[in-house]
Every structure is written in structure tokens, then in C-alpha cells.
Wavefront OBJ file of the C-alpha trace (Angstrom):
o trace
v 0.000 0.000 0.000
v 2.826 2.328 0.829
v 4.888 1.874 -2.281
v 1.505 2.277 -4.066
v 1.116 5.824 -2.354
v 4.728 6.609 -3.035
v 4.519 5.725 -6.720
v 1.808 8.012 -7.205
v 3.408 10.510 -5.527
v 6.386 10.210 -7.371
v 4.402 10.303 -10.719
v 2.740 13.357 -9.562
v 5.562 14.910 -8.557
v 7.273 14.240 -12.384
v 4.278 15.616 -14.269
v 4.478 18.507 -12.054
v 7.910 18.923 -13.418
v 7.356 18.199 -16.763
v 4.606 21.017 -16.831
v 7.334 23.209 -15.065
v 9.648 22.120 -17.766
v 7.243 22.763 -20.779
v 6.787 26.094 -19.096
v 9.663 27.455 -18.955
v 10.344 26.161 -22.522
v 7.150 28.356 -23.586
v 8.051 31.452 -21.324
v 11.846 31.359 -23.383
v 9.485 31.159 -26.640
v 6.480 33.577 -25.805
v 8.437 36.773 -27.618
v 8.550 34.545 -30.807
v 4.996 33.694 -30.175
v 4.043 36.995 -29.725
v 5.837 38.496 -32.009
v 3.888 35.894 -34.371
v 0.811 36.817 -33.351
v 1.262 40.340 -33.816
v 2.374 40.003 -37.509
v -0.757 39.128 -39.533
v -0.354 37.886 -43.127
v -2.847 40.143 -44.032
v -1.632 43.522 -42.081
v -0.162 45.009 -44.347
v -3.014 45.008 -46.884
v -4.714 48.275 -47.788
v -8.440 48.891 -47.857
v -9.679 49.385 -51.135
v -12.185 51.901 -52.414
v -15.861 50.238 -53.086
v -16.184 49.494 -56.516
v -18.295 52.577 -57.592
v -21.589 51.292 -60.013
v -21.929 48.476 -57.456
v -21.574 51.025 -54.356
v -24.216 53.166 -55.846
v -26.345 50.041 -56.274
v -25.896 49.165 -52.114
v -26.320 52.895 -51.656
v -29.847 52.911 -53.408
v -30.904 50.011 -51.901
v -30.437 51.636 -47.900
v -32.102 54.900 -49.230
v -35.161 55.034 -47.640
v -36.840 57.498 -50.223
v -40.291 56.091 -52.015
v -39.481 57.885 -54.894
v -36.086 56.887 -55.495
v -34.605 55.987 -58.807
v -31.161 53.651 -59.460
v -29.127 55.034 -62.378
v -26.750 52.397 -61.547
v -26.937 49.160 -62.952
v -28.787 49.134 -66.225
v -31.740 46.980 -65.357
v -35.283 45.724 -66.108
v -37.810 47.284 -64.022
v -41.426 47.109 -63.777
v -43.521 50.655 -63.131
v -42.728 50.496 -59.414
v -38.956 50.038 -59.974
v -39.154 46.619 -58.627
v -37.026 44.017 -60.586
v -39.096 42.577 -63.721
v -38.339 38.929 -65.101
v -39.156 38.563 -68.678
v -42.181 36.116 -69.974
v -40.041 34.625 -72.490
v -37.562 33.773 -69.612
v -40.490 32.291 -66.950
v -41.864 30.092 -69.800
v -38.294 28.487 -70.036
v -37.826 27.965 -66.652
v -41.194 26.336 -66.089
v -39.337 24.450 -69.650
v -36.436 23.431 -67.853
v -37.552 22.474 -64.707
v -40.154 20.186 -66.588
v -37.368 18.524 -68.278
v -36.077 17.092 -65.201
v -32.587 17.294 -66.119
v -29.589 16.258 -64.378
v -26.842 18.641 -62.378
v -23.667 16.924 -64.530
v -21.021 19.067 -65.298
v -20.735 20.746 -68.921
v -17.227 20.551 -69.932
v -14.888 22.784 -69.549
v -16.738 24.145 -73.120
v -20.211 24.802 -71.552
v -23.484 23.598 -72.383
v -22.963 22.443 -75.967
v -26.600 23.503 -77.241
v -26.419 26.973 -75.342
v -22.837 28.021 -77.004
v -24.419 27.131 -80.488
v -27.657 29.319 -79.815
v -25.657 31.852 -78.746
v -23.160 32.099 -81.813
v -26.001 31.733 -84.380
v -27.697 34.407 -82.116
v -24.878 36.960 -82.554
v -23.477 35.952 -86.195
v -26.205 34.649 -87.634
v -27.647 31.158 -88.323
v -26.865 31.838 -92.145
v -23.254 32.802 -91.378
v -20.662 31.262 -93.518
v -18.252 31.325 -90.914
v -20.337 29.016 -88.739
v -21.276 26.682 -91.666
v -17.573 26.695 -92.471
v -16.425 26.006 -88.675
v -14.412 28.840 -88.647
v -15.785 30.225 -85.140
v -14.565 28.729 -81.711
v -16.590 29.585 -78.918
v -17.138 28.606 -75.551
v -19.522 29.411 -72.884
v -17.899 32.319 -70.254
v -19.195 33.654 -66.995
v -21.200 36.025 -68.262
v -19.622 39.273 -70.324
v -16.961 40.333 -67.634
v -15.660 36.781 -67.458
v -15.292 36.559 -71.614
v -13.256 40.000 -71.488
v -11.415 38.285 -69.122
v -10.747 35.349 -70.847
v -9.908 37.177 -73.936
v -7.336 39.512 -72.439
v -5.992 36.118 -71.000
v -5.754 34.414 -74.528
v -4.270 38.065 -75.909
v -1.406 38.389 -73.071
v -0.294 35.032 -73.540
v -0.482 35.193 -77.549
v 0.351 38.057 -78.491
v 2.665 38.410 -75.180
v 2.274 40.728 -71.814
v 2.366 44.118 -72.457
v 0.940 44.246 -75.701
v -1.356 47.353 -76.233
v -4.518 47.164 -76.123
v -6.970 50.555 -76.896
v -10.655 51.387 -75.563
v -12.794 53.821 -76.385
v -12.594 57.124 -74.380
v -14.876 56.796 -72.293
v -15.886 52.722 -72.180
v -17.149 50.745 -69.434
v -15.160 51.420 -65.879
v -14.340 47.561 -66.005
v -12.770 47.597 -68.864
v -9.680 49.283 -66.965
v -8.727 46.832 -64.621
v -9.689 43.366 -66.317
v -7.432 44.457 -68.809
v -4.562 45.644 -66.626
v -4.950 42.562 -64.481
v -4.604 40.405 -67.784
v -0.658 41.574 -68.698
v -1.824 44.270 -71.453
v -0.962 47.553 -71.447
v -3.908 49.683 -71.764
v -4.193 52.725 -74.142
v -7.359 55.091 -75.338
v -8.575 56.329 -78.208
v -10.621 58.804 -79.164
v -14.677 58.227 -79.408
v -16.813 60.616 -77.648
v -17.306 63.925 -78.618
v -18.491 65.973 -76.013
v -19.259 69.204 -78.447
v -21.737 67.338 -80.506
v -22.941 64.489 -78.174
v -21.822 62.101 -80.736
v -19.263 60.254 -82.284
v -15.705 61.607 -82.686
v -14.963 59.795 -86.131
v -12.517 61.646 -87.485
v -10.555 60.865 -84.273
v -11.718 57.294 -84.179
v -9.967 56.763 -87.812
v -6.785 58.941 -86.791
v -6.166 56.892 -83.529
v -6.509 53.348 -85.478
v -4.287 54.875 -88.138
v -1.796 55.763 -85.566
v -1.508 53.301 -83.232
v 1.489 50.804 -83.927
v 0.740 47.782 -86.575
v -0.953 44.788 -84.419
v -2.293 46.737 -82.028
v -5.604 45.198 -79.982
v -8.580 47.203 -80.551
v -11.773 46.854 -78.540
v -14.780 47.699 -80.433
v -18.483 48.273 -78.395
v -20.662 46.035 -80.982
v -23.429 48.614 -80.520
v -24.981 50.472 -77.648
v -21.791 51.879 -76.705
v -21.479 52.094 -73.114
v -21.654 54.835 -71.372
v -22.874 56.993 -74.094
v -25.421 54.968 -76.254
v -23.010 56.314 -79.804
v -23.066 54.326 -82.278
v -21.225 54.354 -85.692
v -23.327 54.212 -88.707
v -23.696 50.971 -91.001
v -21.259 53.088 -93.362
v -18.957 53.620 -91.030
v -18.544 50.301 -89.577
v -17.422 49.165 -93.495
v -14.848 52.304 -93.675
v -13.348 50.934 -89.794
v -13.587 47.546 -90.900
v -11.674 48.029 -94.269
v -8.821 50.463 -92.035
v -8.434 47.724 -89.529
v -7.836 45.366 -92.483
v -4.982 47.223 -93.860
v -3.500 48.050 -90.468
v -3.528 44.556 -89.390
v -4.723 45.184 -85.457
v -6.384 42.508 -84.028
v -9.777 43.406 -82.467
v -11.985 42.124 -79.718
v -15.615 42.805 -79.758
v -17.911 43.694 -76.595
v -21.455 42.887 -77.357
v -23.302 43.343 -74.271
v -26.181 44.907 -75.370
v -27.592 42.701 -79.065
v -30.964 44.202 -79.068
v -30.867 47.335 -76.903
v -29.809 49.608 -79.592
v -32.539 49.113 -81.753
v -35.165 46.412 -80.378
v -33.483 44.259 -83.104
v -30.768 41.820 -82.181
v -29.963 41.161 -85.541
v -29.798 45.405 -86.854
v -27.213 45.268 -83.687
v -25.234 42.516 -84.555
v -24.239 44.380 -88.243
v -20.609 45.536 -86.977
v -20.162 41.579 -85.965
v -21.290 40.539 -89.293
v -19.888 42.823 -91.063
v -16.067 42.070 -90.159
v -16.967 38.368 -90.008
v -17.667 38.667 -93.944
v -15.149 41.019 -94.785
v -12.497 38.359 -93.885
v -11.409 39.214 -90.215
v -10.176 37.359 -87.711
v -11.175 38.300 -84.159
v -12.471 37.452 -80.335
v -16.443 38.513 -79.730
v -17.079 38.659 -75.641
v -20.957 37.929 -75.478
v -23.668 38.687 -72.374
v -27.066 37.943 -71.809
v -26.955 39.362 -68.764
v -28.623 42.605 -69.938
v -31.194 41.296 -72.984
v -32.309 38.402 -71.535
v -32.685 40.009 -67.895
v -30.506 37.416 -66.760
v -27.757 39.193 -64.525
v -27.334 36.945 -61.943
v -27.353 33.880 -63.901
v -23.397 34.941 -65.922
v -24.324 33.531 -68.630
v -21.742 34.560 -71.312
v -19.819 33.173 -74.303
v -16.447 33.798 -76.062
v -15.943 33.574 -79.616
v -12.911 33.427 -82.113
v -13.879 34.089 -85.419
v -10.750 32.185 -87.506
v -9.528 31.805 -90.608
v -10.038 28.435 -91.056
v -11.935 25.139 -89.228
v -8.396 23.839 -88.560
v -7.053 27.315 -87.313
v -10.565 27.553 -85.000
v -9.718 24.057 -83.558
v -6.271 25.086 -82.243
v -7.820 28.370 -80.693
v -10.858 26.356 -79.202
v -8.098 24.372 -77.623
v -6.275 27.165 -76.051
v -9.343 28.262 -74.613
v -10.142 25.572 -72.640
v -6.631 24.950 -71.485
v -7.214 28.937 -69.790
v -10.800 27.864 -68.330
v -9.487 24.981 -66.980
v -7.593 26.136 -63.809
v -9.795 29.478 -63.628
v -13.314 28.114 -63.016
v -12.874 24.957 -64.947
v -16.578 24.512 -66.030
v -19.104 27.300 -66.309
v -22.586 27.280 -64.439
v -25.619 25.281 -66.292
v -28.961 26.660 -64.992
v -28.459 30.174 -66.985
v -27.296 29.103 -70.068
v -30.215 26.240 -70.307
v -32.676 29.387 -69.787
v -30.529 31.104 -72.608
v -30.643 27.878 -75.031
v -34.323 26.853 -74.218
v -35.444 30.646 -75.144
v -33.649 30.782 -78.538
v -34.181 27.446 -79.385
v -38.324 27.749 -78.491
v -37.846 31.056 -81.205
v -39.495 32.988 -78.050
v -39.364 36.821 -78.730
v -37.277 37.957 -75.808
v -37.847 42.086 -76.479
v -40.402 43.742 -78.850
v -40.670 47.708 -78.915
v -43.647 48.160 -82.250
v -43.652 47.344 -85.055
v -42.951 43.528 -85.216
v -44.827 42.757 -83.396
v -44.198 39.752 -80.460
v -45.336 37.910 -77.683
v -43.580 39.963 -75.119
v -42.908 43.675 -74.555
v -40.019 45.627 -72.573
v -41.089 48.372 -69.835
v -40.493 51.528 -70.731
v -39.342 52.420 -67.478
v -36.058 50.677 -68.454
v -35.817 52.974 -71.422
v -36.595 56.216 -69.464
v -33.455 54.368 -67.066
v -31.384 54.544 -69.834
v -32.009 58.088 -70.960
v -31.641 59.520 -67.825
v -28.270 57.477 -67.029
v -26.882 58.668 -70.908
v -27.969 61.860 -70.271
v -26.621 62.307 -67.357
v -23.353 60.829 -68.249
v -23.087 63.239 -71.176
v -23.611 66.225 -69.122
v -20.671 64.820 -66.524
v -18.587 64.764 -69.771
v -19.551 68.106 -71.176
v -18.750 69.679 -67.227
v -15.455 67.905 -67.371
v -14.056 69.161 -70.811
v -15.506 72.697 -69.300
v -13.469 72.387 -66.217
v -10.214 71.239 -67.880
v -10.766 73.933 -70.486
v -11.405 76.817 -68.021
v -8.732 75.496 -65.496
v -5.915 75.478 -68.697
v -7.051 79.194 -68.793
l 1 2 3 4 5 6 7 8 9 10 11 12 13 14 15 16 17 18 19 20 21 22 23 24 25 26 27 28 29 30 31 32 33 34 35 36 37 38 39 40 41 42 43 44 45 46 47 48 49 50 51 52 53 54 55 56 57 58 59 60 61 62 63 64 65 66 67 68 69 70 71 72 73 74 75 76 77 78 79 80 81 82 83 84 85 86 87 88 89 90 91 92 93 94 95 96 97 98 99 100 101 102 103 104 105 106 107 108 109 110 111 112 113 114 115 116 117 118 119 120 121 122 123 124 125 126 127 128 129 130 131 132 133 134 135 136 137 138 139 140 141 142 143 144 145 146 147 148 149 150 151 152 153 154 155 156 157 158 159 160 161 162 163 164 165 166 167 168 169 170 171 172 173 174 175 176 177 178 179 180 181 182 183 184 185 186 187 188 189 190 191 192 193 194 195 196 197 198 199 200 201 202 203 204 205 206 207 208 209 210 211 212 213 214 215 216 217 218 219 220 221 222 223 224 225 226 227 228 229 230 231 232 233 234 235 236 237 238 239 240 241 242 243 244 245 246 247 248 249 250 251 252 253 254 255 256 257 258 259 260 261 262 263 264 265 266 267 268 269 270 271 272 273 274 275 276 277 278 279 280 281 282 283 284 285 286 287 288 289 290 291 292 293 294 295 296 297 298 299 300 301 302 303 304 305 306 307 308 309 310 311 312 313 314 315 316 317 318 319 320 321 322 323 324 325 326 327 328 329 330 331 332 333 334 335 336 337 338 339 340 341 342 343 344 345 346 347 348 349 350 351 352 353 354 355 356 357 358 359 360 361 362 363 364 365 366 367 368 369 370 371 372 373 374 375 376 377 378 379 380 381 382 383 384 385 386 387 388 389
């Protein structure tokens, strides 16, 4: 019994020391420890500004105001400025859920019958580029994530630090997906601030100008911010000086439809270079026509010069989706695919008639945004001018 009592004791007595031991080890470590603690991974990274459409978007929706309009985020809206879902787009979802389908991934291409839809959508299901296989395309998230991908496929092509030009002004995005890619980002002229129009003349001398090869990025139509257009005429006289200059280009059509009410009268500039023998990269969104802006449904073309030369660049494509999000979302571009494919008429403003018509509150939206936009223009060429004085 005693040696019992005196093991235990002794036991007790070395675990005492050991946690006197381990202890003191600690105590001779805490500054280390400390020091550790006190030097975050993340401490020396800045706070960055709020991204500013989105900002104004949070901003409007913490206004308390009943009367309060968002000149934000272009959007469908119904009288009461609530968000309005397109017919067209409830009959395919009532399609698709009906259809039972599975949850499978797509590939690393998309949904096959969506990307297909959506190319005949934009070049036309008569185009010979698309009978001849000449057009690679794959299904993006959503119009951001094709810019993306086709500053990507630029950098690593035509090589980091190649220039790239945008419109002055052009979408605040434009800015940093490009920068973020490896391109070097340049302007040219577009806007005119005197006339509210287009700056042609300086549109022409800035493609002339700019070094052989350069990238060009062309607004397909509904220019944003402004809403300027070139003419049918003048897309042919751009298309024929981008032709003998040799620059590769890289359409943004965001908007097929919101020009005119006619996807296919906004879709001529696509066309146009597609017959007059160009070779170039078309970011697509539905985001904005279809009403679908938080689906991301978006595609990435390459309009090639042959079906062999459109096989290599479908390649390359994928092997850049791969480790970014590997395989796009499926629910969107089904909605997309089910809507074209049913021959639905998505938007209808007179005329031709249709199952299906857009608010006008959307339109009076978009005025007011242009307008206001132009008149922040017009200030600032006021203020520069009078401050050079």
C-alpha cells in the first residue's frame, strides 16, 4: 500500500515537473509567439475603395426614399422600380424544370446547345463562318468573365504588355480586367463631347496611328456609357482600315438588341467584319437582354480563318478555363438555349410585333443614365478647359 502511495506521488511529482519544464520552454518562446501573433499575413493590406456602379447600387438600396430611382446598374424594371423577369424567360424555366434534367457538369466548353444558340444568335444562323467552322466559342461567366478570358488568350499570344486601346470613355471595367490580364492599356478617341456624338474623325486617326498589331476593342453597338453608335457606313470604312492596319480586335457585345429592339440590326458591326475576312475574339452577355444578370451567362468567340485554325484556338481556350473556373454554371445558359431554341421573342418595342414587350421604365433608365453621363462629360471638358485658362 505504501509503495503504491509513493509511486503516485512520485508520478505526480514528475508531471508537475514536466509542466514546469514545458513552461519554462514556452516562457523562453512567448516573444517569438508573440511576435507571431502580432504580424498578420494580411496587415499590411490596404483597404480598397468600393467598386463605384456596385456602391451606388448598395447605396440605393439603404435609401429610404419612395421615390427613389437607381441610375446604376442598367436593369429591367417594372412601373414600381421593382425588378421585372421577362415572360419569355419564366416560360423556359417552367421548360427546364419540366425537363427534369440532371446537375452533370458541362465541360470545360459549356453547355454544348447553349454556345451554339448563342453564336447563331450573334453571327447569324446563315453565317458562312459558322457553316464553315471557322468560329470557336465557348460558354464564359457572363460578359466580364469573356473580357477576361480574352485579355488572358491576348497576353499570352500576343505576349504581356501588348497594347490594347478602348474607347474614351468605355465601361469602368474595362480598366482593370485588362490591366490585371498583362496588357498595357491605351485610349482612343470616341466621344465627342461638343456634338454628343461620335468623334470619327478621331476614331480613324487613332486606329491609323496606333502601332501595326495593335488590340482594338470595339463596343458592338450600344456603346457604353454613351449609347453612340457608328453608322452601317462607317462600320465598313473601320472595318476596311483595320484590315490594312492589321490590329487585331476584340468585340464587346453586351447589349444585341438594346440599340434598336433588333438583335440582328445590332449585330451588323459583328457581321460585317466576319464577312469582310477578319479574324477576331467577340465577348458575349445575356446578362442585360435576356434580364438574366445573376445567372453569368456569357460566351467567347474566335472568329478564324479556317476550321483547322478555329480548332487550335478552341483548344487554347479551354486549357485557360481549366484552372480558372474549370466549367461554367448550367442553370443560366439552359434558360438562354431553351429561349432561342423555343424562337421565343425575348424584347419587342412596335412594329414587329411579339409575344412579349419591354417596360419603358427601363428605357426612361437609360435616358436619364446617358444623359446624365453626357452632361458629366460636357462639365469635365468645361473644367479642364477653363482650369488650362
Amino acid at each position: 500500500m505504501a509503495s503504491n502511495a509513493t509511486l503516485l506521488l512520485a508520478r505526480r511529482a514528475g508531471s508537475a515537473r514536466h509542466v514546469l519544464a514545458c513552461s519554462s520552454r514556452l516562457s523562453s518562446l512567448s516573444p517569438v509567439a508573440a511576435g507571431a501573433r502580432a504580424a498578420s499575413t494580411f496587415a499590411n493590406v490596404p483597404l480598397g475603395p468600393p467598386d463605384p456602379i456596385f456602391g451606388l447600387t448598395d447605396a440605393f438600396n439603404k435609401d429610404t426614399f419612395p421615390k427613389k430611382v437607381s441610375l446604376g446598374v442598367g436593369a429591367y424594371r417594372d412601373d414600381k422600380g421593382k425588378p421585372h423577369v421577362l415572360e419569355s424567360v419564366r416560360q423556359a424555366e417552367k421548360k427546364v424544370l419540366e425537363a427534369k434534367m440532371n446537375h452533370e457538369y458541362a465541360g470545360i466548353q459549356g453547355v454544348g446547345e447553349y454556345v451554339q444558340l448563342a453564336l447563331e444568335f450573334a453571327y447569324g444562323a446563315d453565317s458562312a463562318a459558322l457553316k464553315e467552322k471557322r468560329i470557336a466559342g465557348v460558354q464564359t461567366i457572363s460578359g466580364t468573365g469573356a473580357c477576361r478570358l480574352a485579355g488572358d488568350f491576348y497576353a499570352r499570344f500576343m505576349g504581356k504588355g501588348s497594347q490594347l486601346y478602348l474607347p474614351d470613355p468605355t465601361w469602368g471595367n474595362h480598366i482593370p480586367i485588362y490591366k490585371d490580364a498583362g496588357l498595357v492599356v491605351k485610349r482612343y478617341r470616341y466621344f465627342d463631347p461638343k456634338t454628343n456624338g461620335l468623334d470619327f474623325k478621331g476614331v480613324l486617326e487613332d486606329v491609323n496611328s496606333a502601332p501595326t498589331g495593335s488590340i482594338f476593342l470595339l463596343h458592338a453597338c450600344a456603346h457604353n456609357p454613351t449609347g453612340v453608335d457608328p453608322s452601317e457606313e462607317q462600320w465598313k470604312e473601320l472595318s476596311a482600315l483595320f484590315k490594312k492596319k492589321g490590329h487585331a480586335i476584340l468585340f464587346d457585345a453586351a447589349y444585341l438588341g438594346f440599340a434598336s429592339g433588333n438583335a440582328d440590326k445590332d449585330a451588323f458591326a459583328l457581321r460585317q467584319f466576319a464577312a469582310d475576312g477578319h479574324s477576331f475574339l467577340m465577348a458575349q452577355s445575356f446578362a442585360k437582354n435576356f434580364g438574366l444578370y445573376g445567372e453569368r451567362v456569357g460566351t467567347l468567340s474566335a472568329v478564324c480563318a479556317s476550321a483547322e485554325e478555329a480548332k487550335r484556338v478552341d483548344s487554347q481556350l479551354k486549357i485557360l478555363i481549366r484552372p480558372l473556373y474549370s466549367n461554367p454554371p448550367i442553370y443560366g445558359a439552359r434558360l438562354v438555349a431553351t429561349i432561342l431554341q423555343g424562337k421565343f421573342i425575348v424584347w419587342s418595342f412596335g412594329g414587329r410585333g411579339g409575344r412579349e414587350g419591354v417596360c419603358v421604365f427601363l428605357w426612361l433608365i437609360l435616358f436619364v443614365y446617358l444623359s446624365c453621363v453626357r452632361l458629366c462629360l460636357c462639365l469635365r471638358v468645361k473644367l479642364v478647359h477653363s482650369s488650362s485658362h
